[in-house]
N, C-alpha and C positions, 0 to 999 in steps of 0.2 A: 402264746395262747394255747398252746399244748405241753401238759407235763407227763412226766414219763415214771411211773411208779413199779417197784418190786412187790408182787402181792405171796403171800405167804398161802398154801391151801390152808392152811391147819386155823389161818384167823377165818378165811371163806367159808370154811364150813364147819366150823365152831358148833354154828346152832343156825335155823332158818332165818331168824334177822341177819345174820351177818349175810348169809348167802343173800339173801333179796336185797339187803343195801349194796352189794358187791355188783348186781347185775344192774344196779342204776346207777352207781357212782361210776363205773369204767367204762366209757367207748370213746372213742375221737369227736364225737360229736359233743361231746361234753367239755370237752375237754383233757382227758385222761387219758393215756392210752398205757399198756403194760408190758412189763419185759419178758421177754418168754425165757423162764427162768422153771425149770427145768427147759432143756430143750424140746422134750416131747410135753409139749407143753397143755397141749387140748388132753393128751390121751392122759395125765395124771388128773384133769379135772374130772373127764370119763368116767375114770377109774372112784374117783371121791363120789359124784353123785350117786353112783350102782352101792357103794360100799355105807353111805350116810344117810339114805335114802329113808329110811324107815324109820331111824333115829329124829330123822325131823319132819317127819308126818309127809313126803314126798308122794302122793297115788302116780299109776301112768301119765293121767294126764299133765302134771304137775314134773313129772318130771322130763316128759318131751317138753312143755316149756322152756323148763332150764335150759336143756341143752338145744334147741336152736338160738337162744339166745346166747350162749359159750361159744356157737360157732358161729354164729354172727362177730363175736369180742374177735375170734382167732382169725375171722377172714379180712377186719378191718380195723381193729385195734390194739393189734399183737406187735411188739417189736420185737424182730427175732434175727438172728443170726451171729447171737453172744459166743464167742468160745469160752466152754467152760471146763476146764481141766480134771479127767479120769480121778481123779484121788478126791474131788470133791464130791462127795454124794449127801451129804445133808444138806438139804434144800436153804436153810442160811448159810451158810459156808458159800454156797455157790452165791447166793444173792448178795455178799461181802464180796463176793471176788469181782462181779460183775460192776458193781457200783464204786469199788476202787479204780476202774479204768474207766468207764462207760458216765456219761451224762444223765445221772438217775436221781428224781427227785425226791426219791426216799425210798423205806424198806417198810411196805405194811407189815403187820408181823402180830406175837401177841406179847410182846413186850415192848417196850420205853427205852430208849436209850438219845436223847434232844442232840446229845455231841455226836454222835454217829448218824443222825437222821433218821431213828427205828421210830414206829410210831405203832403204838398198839390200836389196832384197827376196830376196836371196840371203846374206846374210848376216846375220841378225838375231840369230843366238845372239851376233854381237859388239856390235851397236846393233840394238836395237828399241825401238818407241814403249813410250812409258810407258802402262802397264795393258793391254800385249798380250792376258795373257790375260784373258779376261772369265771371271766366276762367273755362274751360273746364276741361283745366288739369293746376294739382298743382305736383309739383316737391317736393319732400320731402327726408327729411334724410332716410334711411330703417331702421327705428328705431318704436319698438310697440308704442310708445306715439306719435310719428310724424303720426303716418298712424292712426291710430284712430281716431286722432284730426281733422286730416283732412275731414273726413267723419263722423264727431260726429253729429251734426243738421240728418243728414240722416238715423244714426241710433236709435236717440233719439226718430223721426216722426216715426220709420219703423213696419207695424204688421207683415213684413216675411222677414225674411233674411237668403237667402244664400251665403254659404261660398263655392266657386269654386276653388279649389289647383288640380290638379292631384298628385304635391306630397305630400302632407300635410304628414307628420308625428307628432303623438302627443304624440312620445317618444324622440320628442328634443325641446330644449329649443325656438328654433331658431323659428319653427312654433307655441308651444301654447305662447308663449309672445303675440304675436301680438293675435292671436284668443280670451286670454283674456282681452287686451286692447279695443276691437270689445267690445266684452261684457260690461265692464265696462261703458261704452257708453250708451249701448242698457239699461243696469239699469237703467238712467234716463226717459225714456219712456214705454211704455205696453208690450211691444212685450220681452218676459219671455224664447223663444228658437232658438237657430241658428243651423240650417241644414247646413252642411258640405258634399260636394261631393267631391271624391276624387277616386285615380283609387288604385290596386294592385299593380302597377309598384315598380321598385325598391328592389324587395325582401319582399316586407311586403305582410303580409297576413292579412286573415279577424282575425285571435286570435288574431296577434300582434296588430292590432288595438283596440279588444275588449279589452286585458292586457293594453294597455297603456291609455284608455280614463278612463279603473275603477284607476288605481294605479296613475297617474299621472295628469291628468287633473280633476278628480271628485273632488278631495281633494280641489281645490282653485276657485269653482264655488260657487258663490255666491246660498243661499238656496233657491231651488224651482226653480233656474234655469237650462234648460234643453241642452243638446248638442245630435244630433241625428247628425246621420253621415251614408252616404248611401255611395256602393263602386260601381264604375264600372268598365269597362273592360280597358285596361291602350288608347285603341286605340280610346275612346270614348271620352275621353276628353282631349284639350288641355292648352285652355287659361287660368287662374287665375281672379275671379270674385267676387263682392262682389253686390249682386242683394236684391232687395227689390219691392215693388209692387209701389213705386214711382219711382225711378231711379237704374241704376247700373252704376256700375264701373269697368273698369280694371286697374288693376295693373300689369304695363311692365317688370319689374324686381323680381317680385314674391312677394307673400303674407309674405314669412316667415324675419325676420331682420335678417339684417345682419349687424353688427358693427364694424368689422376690417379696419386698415387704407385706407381710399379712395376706399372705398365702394361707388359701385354705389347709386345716388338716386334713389328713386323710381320713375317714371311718372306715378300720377294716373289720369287716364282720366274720366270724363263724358260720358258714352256712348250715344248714340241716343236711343230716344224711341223706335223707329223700333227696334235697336238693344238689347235692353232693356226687351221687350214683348217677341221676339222670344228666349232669353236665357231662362229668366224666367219663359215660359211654357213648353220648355225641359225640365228642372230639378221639376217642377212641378209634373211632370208624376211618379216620381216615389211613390210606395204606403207603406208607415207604413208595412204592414199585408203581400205583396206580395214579396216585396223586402228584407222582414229580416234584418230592420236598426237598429244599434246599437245606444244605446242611456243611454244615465248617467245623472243624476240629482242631482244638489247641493245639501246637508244635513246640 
C-alpha cells in the first residue's frame, strides 16, 4: 500500500503543471513516497524553486506554498539513507544505481524506458508504472503472511513502528504470528524495534506479559532485534494500529490471524495524515525510564 518512486527535478520542474501534479501525487498519505536521490535532497528542490521560479509565473506567495509543502514531502515522505557513490553525480546515474540495489518502483524521469522501469513523468496516461494508483484500503485474508505483505514497502521504509492492539496477547499463537510476520518485514530496512501498546484488559497483567514476551516471543526474534511493549489502562485504548513516522494504518477486524473456516477478512485502511500525526504523537508520549516498559531482545 505504499510505493516508492525516483523523482527526477528536471521532470518536477519542467513547467508549473508538472510542479503542481508533483506536490499532489507524492506524500505517504497517498500512497507514494520518494527516494532521496540526491542526498541533499530538500536543498536541490530549494535550489530549483528560487532558480524556476519566475519561469513559471511563481509570486512570494506561491512560492512559500511550495515550499512548505516540500518540507512537509521531506519530513514524511522522504526515504532516505541511500549510499550513493562520489563519481556519480548526474542525478540519473545516481537514480540507476539506487534502484539496481534498493526496492524502487520506478524512475520518474523525462524519458521512457518500460524495460528499465523509466517513465516519463509527463506522460503517464501513455506508460505508467504498474499499480499507479494505490487504494486506500486492501482487503486481505487474516492470515500473518497476508497482513505483512500488505504493509511490507511500509515497514521496510519505516525508522518507528508502533504496534496498537488493546488485546495483544503474546501467549497466543494467534497474536505473535502476525507481530513476527511485521518483523520479518521490518528486517529488510533500518529500523531494528517495534513498540507495542497494548492495555491490561482481559485478565492479563503486567508479569503475564513480562512471562510471555521472555519464554515465548524472545526465542524466534531475530538477533539484536528489540520488542518494547508499553501497557495502558484497558479504557485508553481502543482501535488496532500499525503507525510509523510516514503513514499508519488500521486494521478493522484485529491485528491478531485468525484461520478457521470463513473467517473474516481483514480491511486494512490507509489512515489520513491528520489522522496519522495525531495517533502517533499519543503513543509517542510515552517514556522508556517513566513508564517501566518491557522489552526483550533477539539473541
Amino acid at each position: 500500500m505504499i510505493r516508492e518512486y525516483a523523482v527526477d527535478p528536471e521532470a518536477i520542474y519542467r513547467n508549473l503543471d508538472s510542479l503542481q501534479r508533483f506536490l499532489s501525487d507524492f506524500n505517504a498519505e497517498k500512497g507514494r513516497v520518494i527516494a532521496a536521490i540526491p542526498r541533499k535532497w530538500f536543498e536541490v528542490q530549494e535550489e530549483a524553486v528560487k532558480a524556476k521560479a519566475e519561469e513559471m509565473g511563481l509570486g512570494p506567495i506561491a512560492q512559500n506554498n511550495v515550499m512548505d509543502k516540500l518540507i512537509k514531502i521531506n519530513e514524511i515522505s522522504l526515504v532516505k539513507g541511500y549510499t550513493i557513490p562520489r563519481d556519480k553525480v548526474v542525478w540519473f546515474d545516481q537514480a540507476a544505481h539506487v534502484k539496481e540495489r534498493a526496492i524502487i518502483n520506478g524512475i520518474m524521469s523525462t524519458r521512457f524506458c518500460s524495460e528499465n522501469q523509466i517513465y516519463d513523468y509527463a506522460n503517464l496516461l501513455e506508460h505508467s508504472p504498474e499499480s499507479w494508483e494505490i487504494d486506500n484500503t486492501q482487503s486481505v485474508e487474516r492470515v500473518a503472511a497476508n497482513m505483512a505483505d500488505a504493509i511490507s514497502n511500509s515497514l521496510r521504509i519505516a525508522t518507528t513502528v508502533f504496534y496498537v492492539d488493546p488485546y495483544f496477547n503474546p501467549g497466543e499463537n494467534r497474536f505473535v504470528a502476525p507481530l513476527l510476520a511485521f518483523i520479518q518485514k521490518m528486517q529488510l530496512g533500518r529500523c531494528k524495534t517495534i513498540t507495542i501498546h497494548t492495555t491490561t484488559g482481559l485478565n492479563r497483567q503486567r508479569s503475564d506479559f513480562t512471562r510471555d514476551l521472555l519464554q515465548i516471543v524472545k526465542p524466534d526474534l531475530p538477533i539484536g532485534f528489540t520488542v518494547k511493549l508499553f501497557v495502558w489502562q484497558p479504557a485508553q485504548l481502543h482501535d488496532r494500529y500499525i503507525l510509523t513516522k510516514n503513514v499508519g494504518y488500521s486494521f478493522g477486524h484485529g491485528l491478531d490471524q485468525d484461520t478457521y473456516n470463513n473467517a473474516l477478512n481483514v480491511n486494512i485502511n490507509r489512515i489520513s495524515e491528520t489522522a496519522r500525526e495525531l495517533e502517533f504523537g499519543n503513543f509517542s508520549v510515552k517514556d522508556d525510564l517513566n513508564d517501566n516498559v518491557i522489552s526483550v531482545t533477539g539473541e
